[in-house]
Each structure stands twice: as C-alpha cells, then as structure tokens.
C-alpha positions, 0 to 999 in steps of 0.5 A, a space after each residue: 441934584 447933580 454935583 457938577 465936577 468940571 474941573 475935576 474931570 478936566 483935571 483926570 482928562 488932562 493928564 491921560 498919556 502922562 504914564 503916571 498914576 493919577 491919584 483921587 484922594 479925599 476924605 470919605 464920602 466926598 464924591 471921589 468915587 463918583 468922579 472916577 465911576 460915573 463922571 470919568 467913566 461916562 466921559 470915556 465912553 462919550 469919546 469913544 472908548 469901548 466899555 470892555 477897556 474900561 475895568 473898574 473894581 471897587 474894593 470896598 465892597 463886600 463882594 470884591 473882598 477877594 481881590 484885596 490879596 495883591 495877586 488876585 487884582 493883579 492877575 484879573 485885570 491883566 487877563 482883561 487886557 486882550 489887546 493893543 490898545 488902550 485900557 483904562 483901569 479905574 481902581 476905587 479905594 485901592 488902601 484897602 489892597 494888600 500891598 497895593 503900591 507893588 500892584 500899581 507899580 506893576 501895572 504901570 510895566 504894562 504899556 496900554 494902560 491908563 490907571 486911575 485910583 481913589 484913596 481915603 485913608 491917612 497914607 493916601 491923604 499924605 503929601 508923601 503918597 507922590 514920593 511912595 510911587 518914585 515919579 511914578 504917580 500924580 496926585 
C-alpha cells in the first residue's frame, strides 16, 4: 500500500524557483527518501523535466561512499549539468557528507539549479539548520 504524500509534495513543488535549499528533515525511516526519489522524482517527469536533469545521489549507500568526501560530489554533479536549463539536484542524507554545508552553498552559485536535500541526524532535525545556510535555505 501506497502512503500518499500530498501535501508534502505540493509543499516541494511550491517552492521551485525560490533559489533556496529546500531541506527534507525527519527521523529515520519516515518516507523522506521516498518523497524526494519516487514521488518528487516522478512528478518531474510527468511535467516535463528531462531525467538527465534530474541527478539524484543517495550517500547512504554503500556504493556512493566515495562521493562523502566534499570534492567529489561537487565536481560530479557539476559535469552533469551541460546546459542552460534547468537541474534538479536531489540529494538523499546529504549529513553524511564531509562538510556538506560548503557544497550546497556552492551549489547554490550555480544558477540552473533546483537543490533538494534530505536529512535525519540531530543537526538537520534542529531549527538552527535554516541559520547554518545564512537565508540560503528553507526547511
């Protein structure tokens, strides 16, 4: 049985265009996942958005433990954007990064892009998570 979530999704499709991380946070195991990579993920693609602008990266997972060092993630996802238009980066348990604040705040220098995060730790379940981005993220 499908959980629907439509509010949530209404909530991350409102805020496209708003030049601002959007934050997923949660405790673990609560669909967070879910609605950024199957139900956030699938409504782009009903409206239109070409899947080679959509990059995902789960870093909770074994074989994406390389892109855990700052760098990496950084200069992956910056050589999938190819062109002018518009990207959405979907970025599953982005705590798990080295230094994952001072990626997204780069990220966020790069015009074409939409970036979308989930989080399940202490820091990303704080209020304080908005001030750490300096109005640069919504939560």
């Amino acid at each position: 049985m499908e959980i629907k979530r439509d509010y949530y999704l209404q909530e991350l499709i409102d805020r496209i265009d708003n030049r601002l991380i959007k934050i997923i946070t949660g405790i673990r195991r609560c669909g967070k996942s879910y609605l950024l990579n199957k139900i956030f993920r699938d409504y782009l693609i009903n409206n239109g958005i070409d899947e080679e602008h959509i990059i995902q990266l789960s870093l909770d997972e074994n074989k994406n433990k390389k892109y855990l060092d700052p760098d990496v993630p950084d200069e992956y996802i910056r050589s999938l954007i190819k062109d002018n238009s518009k990207y959405f980066i979907l970025l599953d348990e982005i705590q798990e990064a080295q230094n994952f604040e001072s990626v997204l705040i780069g990220f966020m220098h790069i015009d074409n892009v939409e970036i979308y995060v989930t989080g399940s730790n202490s820091k990303f379940l704080s209020s304080d998570i908005v001030t750490e981005f300096r109005g640069k993220g919504f939560k």
